[in-house]
FIKOLZA-1660 file (N, C-alpha, C; in steps of 0.1 Angstrom, whole numbers, plus 5000, padded with zeros to 4 digits):
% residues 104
   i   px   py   pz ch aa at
   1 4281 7927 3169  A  X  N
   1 4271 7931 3179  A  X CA
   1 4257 7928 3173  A  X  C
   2 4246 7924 3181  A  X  N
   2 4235 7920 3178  A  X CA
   2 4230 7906 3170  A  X  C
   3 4243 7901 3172  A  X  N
   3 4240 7886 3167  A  X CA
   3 4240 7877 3184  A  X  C
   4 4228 7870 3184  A  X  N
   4 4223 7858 3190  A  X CA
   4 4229 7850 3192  A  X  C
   5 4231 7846 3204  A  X  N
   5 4240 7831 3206  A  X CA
   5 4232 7822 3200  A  X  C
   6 4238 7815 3197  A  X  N
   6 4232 7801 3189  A  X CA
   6 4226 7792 3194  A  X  C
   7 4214 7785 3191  A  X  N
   7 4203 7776 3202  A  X CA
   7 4197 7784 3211  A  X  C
   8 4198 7795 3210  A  X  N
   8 4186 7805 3224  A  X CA
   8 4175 7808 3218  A  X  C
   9 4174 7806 3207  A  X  N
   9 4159 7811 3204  A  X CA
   9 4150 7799 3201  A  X  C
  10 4138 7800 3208  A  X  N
  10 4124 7795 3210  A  X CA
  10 4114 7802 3196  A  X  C
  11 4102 7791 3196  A  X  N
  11 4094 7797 3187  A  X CA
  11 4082 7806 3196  A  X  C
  12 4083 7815 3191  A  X  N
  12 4076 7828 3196  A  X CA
  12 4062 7829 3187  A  X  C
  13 4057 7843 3190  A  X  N
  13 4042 7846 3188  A  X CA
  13 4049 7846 3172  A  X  C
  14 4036 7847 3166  A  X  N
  14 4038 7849 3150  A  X CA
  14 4048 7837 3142  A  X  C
  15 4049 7828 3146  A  X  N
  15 4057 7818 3144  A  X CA
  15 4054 7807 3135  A  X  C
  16 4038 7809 3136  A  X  N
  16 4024 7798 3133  A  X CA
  16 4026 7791 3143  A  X  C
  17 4024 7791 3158  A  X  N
  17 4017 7780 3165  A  X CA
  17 4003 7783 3169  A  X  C
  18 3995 7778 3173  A  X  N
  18 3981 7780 3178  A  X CA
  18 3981 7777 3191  A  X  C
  19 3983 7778 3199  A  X  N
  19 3989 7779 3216  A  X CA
  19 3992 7788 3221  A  X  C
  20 3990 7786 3238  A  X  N
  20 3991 7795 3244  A  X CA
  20 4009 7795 3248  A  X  C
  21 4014 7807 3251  A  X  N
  21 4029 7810 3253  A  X CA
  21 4034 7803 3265  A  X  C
  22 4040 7786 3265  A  X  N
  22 4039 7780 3273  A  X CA
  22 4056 7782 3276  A  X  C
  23 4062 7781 3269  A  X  N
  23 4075 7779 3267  A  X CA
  23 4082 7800 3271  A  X  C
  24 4096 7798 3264  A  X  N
  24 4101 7810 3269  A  X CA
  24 4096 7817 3254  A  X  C
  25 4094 7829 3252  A  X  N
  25 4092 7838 3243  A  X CA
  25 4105 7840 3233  A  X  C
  26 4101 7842 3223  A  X  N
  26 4110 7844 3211  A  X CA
  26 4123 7856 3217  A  X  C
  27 4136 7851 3219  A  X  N
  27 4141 7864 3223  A  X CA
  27 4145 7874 3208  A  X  C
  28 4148 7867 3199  A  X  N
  28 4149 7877 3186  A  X CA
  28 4137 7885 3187  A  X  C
  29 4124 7880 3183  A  X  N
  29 4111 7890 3187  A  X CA
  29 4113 7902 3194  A  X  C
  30 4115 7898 3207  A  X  N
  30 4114 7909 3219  A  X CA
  30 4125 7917 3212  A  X  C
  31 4136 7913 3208  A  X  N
  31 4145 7923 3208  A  X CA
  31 4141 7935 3194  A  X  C
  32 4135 7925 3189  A  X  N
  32 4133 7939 3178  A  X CA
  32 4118 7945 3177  A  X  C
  33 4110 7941 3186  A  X  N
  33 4097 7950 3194  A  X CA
  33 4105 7959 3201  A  X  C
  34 4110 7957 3208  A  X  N
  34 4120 7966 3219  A  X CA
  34 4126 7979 3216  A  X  C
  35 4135 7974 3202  A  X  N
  35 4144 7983 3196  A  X CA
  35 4130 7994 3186  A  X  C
  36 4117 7986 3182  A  X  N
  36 4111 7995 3172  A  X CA
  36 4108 8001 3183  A  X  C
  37 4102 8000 3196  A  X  N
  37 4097 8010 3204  A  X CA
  37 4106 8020 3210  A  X  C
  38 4117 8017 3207  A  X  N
  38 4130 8024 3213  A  X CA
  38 4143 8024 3208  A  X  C
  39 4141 8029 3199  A  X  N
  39 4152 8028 3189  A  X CA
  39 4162 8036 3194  A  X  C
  40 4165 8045 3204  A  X  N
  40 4179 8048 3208  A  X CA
  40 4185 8043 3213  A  X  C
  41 4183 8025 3218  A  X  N
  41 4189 8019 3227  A  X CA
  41 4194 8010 3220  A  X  C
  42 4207 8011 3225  A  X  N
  42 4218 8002 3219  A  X CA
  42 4210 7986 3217  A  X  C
  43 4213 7982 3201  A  X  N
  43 4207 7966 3203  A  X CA
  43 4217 7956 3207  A  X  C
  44 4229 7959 3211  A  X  N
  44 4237 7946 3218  A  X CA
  44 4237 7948 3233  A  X  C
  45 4229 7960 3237  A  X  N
  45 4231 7965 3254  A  X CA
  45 4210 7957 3257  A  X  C
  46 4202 7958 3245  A  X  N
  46 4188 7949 3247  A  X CA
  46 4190 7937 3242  A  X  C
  47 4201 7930 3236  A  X  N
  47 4202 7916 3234  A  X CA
  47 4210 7909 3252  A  X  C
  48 4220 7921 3256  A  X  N
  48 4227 7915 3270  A  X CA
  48 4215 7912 3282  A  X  C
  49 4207 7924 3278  A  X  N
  49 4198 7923 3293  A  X CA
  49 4189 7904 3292  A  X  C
  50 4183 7913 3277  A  X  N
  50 4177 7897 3274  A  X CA
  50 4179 7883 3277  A  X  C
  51 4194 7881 3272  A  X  N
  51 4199 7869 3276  A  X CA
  51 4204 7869 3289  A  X  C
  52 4211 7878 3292  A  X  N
  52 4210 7876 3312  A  X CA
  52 4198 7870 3319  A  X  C
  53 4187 7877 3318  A  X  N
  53 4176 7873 3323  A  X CA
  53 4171 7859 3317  A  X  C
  54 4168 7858 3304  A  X  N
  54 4160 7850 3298  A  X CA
  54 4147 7847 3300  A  X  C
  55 4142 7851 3307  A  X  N
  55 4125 7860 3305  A  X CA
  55 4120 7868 3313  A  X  C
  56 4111 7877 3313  A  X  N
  56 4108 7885 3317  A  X CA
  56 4105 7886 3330  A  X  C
  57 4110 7899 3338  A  X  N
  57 4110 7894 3355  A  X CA
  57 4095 7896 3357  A  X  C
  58 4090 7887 3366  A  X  N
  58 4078 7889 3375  A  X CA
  58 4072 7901 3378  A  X  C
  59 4063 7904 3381  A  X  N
  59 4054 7916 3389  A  X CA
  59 4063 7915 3398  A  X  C
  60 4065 7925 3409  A  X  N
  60 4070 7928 3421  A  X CA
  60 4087 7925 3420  A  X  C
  61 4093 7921 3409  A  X  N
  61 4106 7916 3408  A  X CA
  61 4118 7920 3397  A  X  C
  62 4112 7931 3394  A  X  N
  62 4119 7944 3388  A  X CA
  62 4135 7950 3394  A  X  C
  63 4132 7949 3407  A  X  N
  63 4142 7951 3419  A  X CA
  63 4154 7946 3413  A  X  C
  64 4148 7935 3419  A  X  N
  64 4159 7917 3415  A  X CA
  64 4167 7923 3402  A  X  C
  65 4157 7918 3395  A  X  N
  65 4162 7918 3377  A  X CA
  65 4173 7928 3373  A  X  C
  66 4166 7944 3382  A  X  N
  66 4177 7952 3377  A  X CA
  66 4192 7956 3386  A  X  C
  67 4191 7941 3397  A  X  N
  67 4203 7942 3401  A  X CA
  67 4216 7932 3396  A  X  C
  68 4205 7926 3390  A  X  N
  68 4213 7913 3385  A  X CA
  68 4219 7914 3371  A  X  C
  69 4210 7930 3370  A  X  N
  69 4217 7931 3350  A  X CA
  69 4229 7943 3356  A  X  C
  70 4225 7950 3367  A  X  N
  70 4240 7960 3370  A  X CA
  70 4250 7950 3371  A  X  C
  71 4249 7942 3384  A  X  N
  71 4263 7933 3385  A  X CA
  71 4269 7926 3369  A  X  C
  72 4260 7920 3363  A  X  N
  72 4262 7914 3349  A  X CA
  72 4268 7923 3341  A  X  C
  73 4261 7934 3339  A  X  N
  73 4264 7943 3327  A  X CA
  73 4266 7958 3334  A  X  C
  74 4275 7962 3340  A  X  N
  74 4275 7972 3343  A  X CA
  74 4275 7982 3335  A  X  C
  75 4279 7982 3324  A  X  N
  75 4278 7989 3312  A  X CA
  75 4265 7998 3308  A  X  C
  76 4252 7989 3310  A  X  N
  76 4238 7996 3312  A  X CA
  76 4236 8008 3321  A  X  C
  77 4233 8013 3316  A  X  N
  77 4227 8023 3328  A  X CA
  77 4213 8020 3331  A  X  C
  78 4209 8026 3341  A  X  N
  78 4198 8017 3352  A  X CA
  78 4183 8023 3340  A  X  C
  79 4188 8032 3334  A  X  N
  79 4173 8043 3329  A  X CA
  79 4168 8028 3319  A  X  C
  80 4182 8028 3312  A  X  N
  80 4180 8021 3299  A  X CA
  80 4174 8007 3303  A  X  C
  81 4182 7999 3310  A  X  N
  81 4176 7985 3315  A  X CA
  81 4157 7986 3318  A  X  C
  82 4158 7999 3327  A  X  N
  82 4144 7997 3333  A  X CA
  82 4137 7998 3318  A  X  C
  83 4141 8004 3310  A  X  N
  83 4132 8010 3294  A  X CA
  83 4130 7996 3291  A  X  C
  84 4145 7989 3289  A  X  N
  84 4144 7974 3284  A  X CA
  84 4133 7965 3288  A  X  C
  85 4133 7965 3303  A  X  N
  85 4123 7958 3311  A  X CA
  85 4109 7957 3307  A  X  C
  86 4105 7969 3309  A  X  N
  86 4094 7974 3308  A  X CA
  86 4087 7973 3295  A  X  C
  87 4097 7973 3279  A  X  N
  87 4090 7971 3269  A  X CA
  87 4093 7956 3269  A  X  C
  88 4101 7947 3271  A  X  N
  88 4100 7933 3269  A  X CA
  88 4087 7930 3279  A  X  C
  89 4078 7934 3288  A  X  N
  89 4068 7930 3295  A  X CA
  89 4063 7935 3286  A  X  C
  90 4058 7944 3284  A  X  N
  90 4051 7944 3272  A  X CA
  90 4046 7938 3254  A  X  C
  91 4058 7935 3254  A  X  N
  91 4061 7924 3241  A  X CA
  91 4056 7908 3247  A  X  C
  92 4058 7904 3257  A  X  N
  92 4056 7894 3268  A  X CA
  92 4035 7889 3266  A  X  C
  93 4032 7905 3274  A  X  N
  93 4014 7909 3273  A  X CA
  93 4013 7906 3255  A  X  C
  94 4018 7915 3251  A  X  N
  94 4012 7913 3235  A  X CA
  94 4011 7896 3229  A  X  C
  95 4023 7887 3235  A  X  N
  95 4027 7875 3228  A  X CA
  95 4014 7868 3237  A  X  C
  96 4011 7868 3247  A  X  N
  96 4003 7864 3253  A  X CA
  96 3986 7866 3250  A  X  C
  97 3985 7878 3245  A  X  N
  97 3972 7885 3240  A  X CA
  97 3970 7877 3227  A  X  C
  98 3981 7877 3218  A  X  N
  98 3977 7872 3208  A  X CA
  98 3974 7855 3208  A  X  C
  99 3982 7851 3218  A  X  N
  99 3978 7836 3216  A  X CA
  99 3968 7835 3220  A  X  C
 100 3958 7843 3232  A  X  N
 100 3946 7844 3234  A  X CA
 100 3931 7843 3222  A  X  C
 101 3939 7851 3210  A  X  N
 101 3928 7858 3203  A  X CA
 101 3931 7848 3194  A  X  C
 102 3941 7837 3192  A  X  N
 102 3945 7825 3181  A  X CA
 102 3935 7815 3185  A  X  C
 103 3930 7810 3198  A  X  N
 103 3926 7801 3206  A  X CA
 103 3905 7805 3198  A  X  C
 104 3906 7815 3194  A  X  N
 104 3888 7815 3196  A  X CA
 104 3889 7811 3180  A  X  C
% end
């Protein structure tokens, strides 16, 4: 548990590129931003949501996302996914912020 399927990971923030986050985000990253901010959540139940999805749902699309990780993963409970969600948007902003502050 908590090993990565092979070929899914992208180069993410902190990676050395100088660009803005055009591509999909580092999913190794998120997952272990995720887990430091939330360490009681299972890391093969935040590696499932992750790869289900493969990036972060939209504003307004939360809904969606967390119906499509119940049918997927019913295993989740709805508290934990939403936790999941909510800190991978936030790892998402931060990867974004920083490529902002690389750019000046």
């Amino acid at each position: 548990m908590g090993e990565p399927p092979a070929g899914r990971l992208a180069p993410g923030p902190g990676s050395g590129h100088n660009c803005r986050v055009s591509g999909p985000l580092d999913i190794g990253e998120a997952v272990e931003y995720i887990l430091a901010e939330r360490p009681a959540l299972d890391e093969g139940l935040v590696w499932a949501v992750l790869m289900e999805l493969g990036e972060p749902p939209a504003a307004g699309a939360e809904a969606l996302a967390l119906e499509i990780v119940r049918r997927a993963q019913p295993a989740i409970r709805p508290r934990d996914a939403r936790a999941i969600l909510r800190e991978w948007r936030a790892y998402a902003s931060l990867a974004e912020t920083e490529d902002d502050e690389e750019e000046w």
